[in-house]
N, C-alpha and C positions, 0 to 999 in steps of 0.2 A: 227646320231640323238640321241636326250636324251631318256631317259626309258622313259615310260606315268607312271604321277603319280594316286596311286588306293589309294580314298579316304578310310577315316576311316572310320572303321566297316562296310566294304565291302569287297568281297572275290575276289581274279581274276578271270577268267573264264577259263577252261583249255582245252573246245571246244567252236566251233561254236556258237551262242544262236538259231541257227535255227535247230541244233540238239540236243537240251540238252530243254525238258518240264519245263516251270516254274513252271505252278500253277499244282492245284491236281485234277482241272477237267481236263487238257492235257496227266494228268498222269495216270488216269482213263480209258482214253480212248488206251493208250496205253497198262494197264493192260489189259481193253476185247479184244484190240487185239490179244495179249500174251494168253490170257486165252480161247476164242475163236474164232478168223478168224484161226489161226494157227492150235488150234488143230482140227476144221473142214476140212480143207486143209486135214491134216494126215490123217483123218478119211475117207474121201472122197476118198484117195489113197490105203487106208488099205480096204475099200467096193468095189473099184473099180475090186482091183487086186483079192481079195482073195475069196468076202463075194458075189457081184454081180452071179459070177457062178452058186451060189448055192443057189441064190434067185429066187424063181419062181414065186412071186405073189407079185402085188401092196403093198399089208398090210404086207408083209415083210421088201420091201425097204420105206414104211411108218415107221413102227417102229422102221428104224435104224434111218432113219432122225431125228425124235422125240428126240429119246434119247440124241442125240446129242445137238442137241436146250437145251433139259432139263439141261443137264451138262451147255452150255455158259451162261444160265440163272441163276441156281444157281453158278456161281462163279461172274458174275455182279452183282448179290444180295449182295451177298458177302463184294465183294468190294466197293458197294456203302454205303454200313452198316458203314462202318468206315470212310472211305474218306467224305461222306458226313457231318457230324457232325462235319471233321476235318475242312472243308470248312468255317462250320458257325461258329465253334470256332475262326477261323482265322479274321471273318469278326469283331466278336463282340472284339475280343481282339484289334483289328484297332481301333474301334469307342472310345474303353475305352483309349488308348493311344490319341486320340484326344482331351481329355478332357471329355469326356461325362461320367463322374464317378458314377451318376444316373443309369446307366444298370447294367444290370446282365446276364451272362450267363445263358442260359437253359443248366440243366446238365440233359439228359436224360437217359442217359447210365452207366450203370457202372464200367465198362475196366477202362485202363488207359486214353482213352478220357473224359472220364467224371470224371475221380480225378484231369487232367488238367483243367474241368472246373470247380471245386472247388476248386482247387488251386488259381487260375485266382481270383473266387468270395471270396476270404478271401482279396487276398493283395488288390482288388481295396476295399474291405471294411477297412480294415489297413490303406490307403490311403487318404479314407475319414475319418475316424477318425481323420487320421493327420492333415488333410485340417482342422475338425474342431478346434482343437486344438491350430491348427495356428491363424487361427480366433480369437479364445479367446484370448490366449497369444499377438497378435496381440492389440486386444481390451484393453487388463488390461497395455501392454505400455504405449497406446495412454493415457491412464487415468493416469498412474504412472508421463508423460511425460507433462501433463496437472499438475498434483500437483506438480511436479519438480519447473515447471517455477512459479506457485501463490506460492509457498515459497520461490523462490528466490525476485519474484516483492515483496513480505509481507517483507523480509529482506531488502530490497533499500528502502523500506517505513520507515523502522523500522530506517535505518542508517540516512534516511535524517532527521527525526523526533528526533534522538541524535543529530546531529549536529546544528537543530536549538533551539534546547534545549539549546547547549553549546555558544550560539552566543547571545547578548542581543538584547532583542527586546520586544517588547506588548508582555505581556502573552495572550490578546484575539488572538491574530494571531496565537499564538503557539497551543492555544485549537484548534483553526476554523484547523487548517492542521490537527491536530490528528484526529480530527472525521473527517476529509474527506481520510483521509487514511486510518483508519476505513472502511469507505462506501464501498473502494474498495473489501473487503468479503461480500460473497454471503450471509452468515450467517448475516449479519448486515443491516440490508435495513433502520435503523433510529439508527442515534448514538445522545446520548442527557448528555451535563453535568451539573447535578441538586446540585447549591451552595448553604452550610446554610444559613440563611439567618435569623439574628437578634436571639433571645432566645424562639420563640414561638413553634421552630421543622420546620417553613417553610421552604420550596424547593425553589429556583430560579432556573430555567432553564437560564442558563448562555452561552451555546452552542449549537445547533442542527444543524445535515446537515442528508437529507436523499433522497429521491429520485424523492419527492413531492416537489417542493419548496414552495406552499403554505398552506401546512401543518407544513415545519418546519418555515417559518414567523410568524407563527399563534402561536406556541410554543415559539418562543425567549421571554425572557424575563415574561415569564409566571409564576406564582405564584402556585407551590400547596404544596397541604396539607393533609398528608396522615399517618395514625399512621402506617400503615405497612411499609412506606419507612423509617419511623422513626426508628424503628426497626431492621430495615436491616442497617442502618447506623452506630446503637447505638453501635452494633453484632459486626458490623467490619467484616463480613467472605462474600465470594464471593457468592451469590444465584441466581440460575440455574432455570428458570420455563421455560417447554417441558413437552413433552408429557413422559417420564419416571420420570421425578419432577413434580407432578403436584401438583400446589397451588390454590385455588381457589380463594384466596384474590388476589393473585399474577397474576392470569391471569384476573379478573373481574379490579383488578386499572388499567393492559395494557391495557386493551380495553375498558375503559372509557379515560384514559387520550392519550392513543396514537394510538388508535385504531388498537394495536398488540395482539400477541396473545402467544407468545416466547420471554425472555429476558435473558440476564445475568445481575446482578446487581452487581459493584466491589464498596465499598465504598472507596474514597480515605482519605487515611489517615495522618496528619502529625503530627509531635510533639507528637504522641501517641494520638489524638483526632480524629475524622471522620472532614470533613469539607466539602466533598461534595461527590456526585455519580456519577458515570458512565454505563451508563445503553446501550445496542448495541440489538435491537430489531427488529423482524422476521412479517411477516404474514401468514407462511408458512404451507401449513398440515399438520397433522403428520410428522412432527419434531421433532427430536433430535440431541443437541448438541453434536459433537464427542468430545473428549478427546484433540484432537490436536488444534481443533480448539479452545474452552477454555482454552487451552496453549496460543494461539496468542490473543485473548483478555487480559488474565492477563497480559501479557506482553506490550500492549497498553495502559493498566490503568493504570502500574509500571510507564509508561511514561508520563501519564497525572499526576502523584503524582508528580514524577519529577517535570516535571515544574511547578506545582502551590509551591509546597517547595522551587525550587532555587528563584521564584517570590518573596514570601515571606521572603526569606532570604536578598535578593535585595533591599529587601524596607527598612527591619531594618538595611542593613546596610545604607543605605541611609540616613537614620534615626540618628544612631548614628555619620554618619558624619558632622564634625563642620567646617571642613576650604574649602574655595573657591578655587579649583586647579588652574584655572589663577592666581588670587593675591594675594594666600595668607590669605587673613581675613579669620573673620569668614562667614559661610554661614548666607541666612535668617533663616532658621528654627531654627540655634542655637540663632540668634542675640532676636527673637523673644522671645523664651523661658527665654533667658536673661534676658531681659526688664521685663516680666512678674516675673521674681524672685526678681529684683533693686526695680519696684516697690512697690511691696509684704514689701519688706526692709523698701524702706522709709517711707511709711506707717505706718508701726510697730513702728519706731524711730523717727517716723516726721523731718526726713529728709527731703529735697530736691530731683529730679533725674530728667533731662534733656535729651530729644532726640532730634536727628539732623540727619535731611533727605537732601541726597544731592543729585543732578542730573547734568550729564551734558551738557550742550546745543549745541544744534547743532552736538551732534556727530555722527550722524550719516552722515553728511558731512566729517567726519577723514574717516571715512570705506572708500565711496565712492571715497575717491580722493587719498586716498593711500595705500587700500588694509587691510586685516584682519591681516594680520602680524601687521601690523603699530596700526592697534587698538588697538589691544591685548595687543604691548607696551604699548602705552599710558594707559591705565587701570592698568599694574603693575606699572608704574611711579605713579601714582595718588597713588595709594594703600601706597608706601613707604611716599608718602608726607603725607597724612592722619595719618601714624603710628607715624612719627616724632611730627606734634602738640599735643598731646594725651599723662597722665598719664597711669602710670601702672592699676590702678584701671578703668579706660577708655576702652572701648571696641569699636572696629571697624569692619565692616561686610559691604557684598557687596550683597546687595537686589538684583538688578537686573541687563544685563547686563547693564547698565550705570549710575546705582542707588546707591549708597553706604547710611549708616547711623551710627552716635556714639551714643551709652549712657553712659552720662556722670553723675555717683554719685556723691550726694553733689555739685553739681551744679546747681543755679537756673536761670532762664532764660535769665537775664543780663548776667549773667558768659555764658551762650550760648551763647546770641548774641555777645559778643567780640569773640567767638572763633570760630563760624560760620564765621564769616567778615576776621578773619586774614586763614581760610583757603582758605575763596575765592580768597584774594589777592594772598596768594602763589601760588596759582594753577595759577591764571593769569601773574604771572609772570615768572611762572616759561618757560623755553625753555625744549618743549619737543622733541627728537630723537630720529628716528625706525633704529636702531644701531649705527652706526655712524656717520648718517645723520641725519642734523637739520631740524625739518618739520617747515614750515616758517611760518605755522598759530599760532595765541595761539589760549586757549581753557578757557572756564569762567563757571563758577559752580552757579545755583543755589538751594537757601538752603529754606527751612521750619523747625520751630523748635517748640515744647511744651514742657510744665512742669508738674512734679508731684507736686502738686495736682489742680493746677488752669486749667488743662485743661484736667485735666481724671486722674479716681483713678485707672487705672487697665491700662495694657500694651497695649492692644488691643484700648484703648481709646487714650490715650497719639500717638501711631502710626495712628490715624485715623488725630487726631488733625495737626500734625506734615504733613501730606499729605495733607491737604486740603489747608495748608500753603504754602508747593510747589507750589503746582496748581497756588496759585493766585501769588506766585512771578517769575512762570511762563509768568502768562496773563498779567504782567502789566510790560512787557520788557525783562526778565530773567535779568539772572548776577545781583544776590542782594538776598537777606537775609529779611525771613519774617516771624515775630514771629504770629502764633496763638492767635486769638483775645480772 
């Protein structure tokens, strides 16, 4: 058979266990035997043999008894003096190895039993110090581990908010995200973006999201009027009202217009001018903003500059674009501006200038039966036909999608209508194809046309005229040509 295995940190036994005492009360009792049943025995032999003879009276053999008694009793004293307190040392060092770090030993003694139980009452106080220690350290993770993750979620806020930055779309949509990714700081319980608004110093509230929603309905679109935010705009520099900043203007406007009582105010700025603010507001007590946390605000308002900047750069370019990416022409805004300058012209020279509104009919039956590829063609075919009847001095442009219009200098209304007529015809004859394929319908144009000066002295007039003339060679059949009465 195998050895028997003897667990860790246990000793073998090298006798019996029913002749070997464990604890120190069995030990105890084996000392008073040792110390007196034995040496009474002796004693008993040594009185018997020697001392009895020469004992001749009761109160003889009385005071050898005695003395004897006296001796077993003081060495039980004795040994109960130390054994005992080893006992209770033993029991309280149990309870404290259980967990019970609360106790204390009683150190009554001085000996080496009683510096073991102040030895004992240090390390479990050592112990609880560590406990608390742990606790704490414990505690300030949890918190480190809480600000870990809100800077990382602040950073996926922060990326999705660049990305739809970099993507076109409504700038309201792009504000409405940032103030709600805003929202998500504890710090910010009402994010609100305040746009100028005209030359009087007004505020529009442009944007608000906060945790009331009919507190921030009640602010969209709201009007104020405030020489202190005027100031703070005018400044250009980020201002902090808390309880280490304290304003009294600045906290009495929070708590009239928003009923807060803590704000940061970032004005945003572009082109070197303020244009609006962004304001992230508290109701909180004693309060104050940290450091880090006014780091991820500016960094929010850097975002909202952003986009209202590339919005605005978006528009001017928009602005200064002139050609129709489908076909080619000119866009409306340039054709428009145009007209406004021809007429300006002939005015000046008493000239003549001629507009020609065209539409085509029915196409939206080409989409329908042959799909946006095929229309698309058919729109840059038209485009090329249109450039072909037309001098250099002639301008051509695509109003809408199915809308085109010329203005024609030096042209007056007769010279219109022959040249309205012969683009209808072309169009109607022409055979249109979505690449190589011949679509079997034709397609038929009709026109509205005005003159400067019989029908408007200004661009805006002449283009109204010229529409109203569609309309009705619309209603009275299409496919035909109708001069403004």
């Amino acid at each position: 058979m195998g050895k028997r295995s003897v667990p860790t940190g246990t000793l073998p036994r090298a006798v019996a266990p029913s002749l070997l005492p464990h604890g120190l009360r069995e030990k105890l009792i084996v000392a008073f035997s040792l110390m007196s049943v034995i040496p009474l025995l002796v004693l008993a032999y040594v009185v018997n043999v020697y001392l009895f003879p020469r004992l001749n009276s009761f109160w003889d053999i009385s005071m050898v008894v005695g003395l004897a008694a006296l001796i077993s009793f003081l060495g039980l004293a004795v040994t109960r003096s130390f054994v005992l307190p080893v006992v209770k040392l033993a029991t309280q060092a149990q309870a404290i190895a259980e967990g019970q770090l609360d106790r204390e030993v009683d150190v009554g003694a001085t000996d080496e039993v009683g510096s073991l139980g102040v030895s004992l009452n240090q390390i479990t106080q050592r112990v609880r110090d560590n406990m608390t220690q742990l606790r704490a350290y414990g505690e300030q993770t949890k918190q480190m581990n809480l600000e870990i993750n809100r800077r990382i979620l602040t950073l996926s806020h922060l990326l999705q908010v660049s990305n739809l930055i970099s993507q076109p779309g409504k700038i309201e949509e792009v504000i409405t995200f940032i103030l709600e990714k805003l929202a998500h700081l504890e710090e910010a319980e009402l994010n609100c973006l305040l746009e100028l608004h005209g030359e009087g110093g007004a505020l529009v509230v442009r944007g608000c999201v906060g945790a009331e929603a009919d507190q921030t309905q009640a602010l969209q679109g709201k009007e104020i009027i405030s020489p202190w935010l005027g100031q703070v705009l005018q400044e250009g520099r980020v201002v902090v009202v808390d309880g280490q900043n304290h304003s009294f203007e600045g906290k009495e406007f929070l708590q009239h217009a928003f009923g807060m009582t803590h704000a940061v105010l970032q004005p945003i700025v572009s082109m070197r001018q303020g244009i609006a603010l962004l304001i992230s507001a508290n109701r909180r007590r004693n309060f104050n903003f940290s450091e880090d946390c006014l780091d991820l605000l500016k960094v929010f308002g850097k975002q909202v500059a952003i986009a209202i900047e590339n919005d605005l750069l978006m528009k001017r370019a928009e602005e200064l674009k002139v050609i129709d990416e489908l076909t080619g022409l000119y866009n409306a805004a340039y054709m428009k501006s145009r007209l406004d300058e021809e007429v300006r012209r002939a005015i000046r020279y008493h000239r003549p200038c001629s507009l020609i509104l065209l539409n085509l009919d029915d196409f939206q039956r080409v989409q329908d039966l042959y799909g946006a590829l095929a229309a698309e063609g058919v729109l840059h075919q038209i485009a090329e036909l249109l450039k072909a009847q037309v001098t250099e001095v002639d301008r051509v442009g695509r109003m809408g999608p199915d809308e085109f219009a010329l203005i024609l200098p030096e042209r007056n209304k007769r010279e219109a209508i022959d040249l309205a007529e012969s683009v209808r015809c072309v169009v109607e004859e022409h055979v249109f194809t979505n690449g190589s394929t011949r679509l079997p319908c034709s397609l038929h144009l009709s026109a509205g046309l005005s003159e400067n000066p019989l029908d408007g002295s200004s661009g805006e007039g002449l283009y109204s005229k010229a529409g109203e003339a569609l309309r009705i060679a619309k209603e009275e059949g299409k496919n035909r040509v109708m001069a403004a009465a």
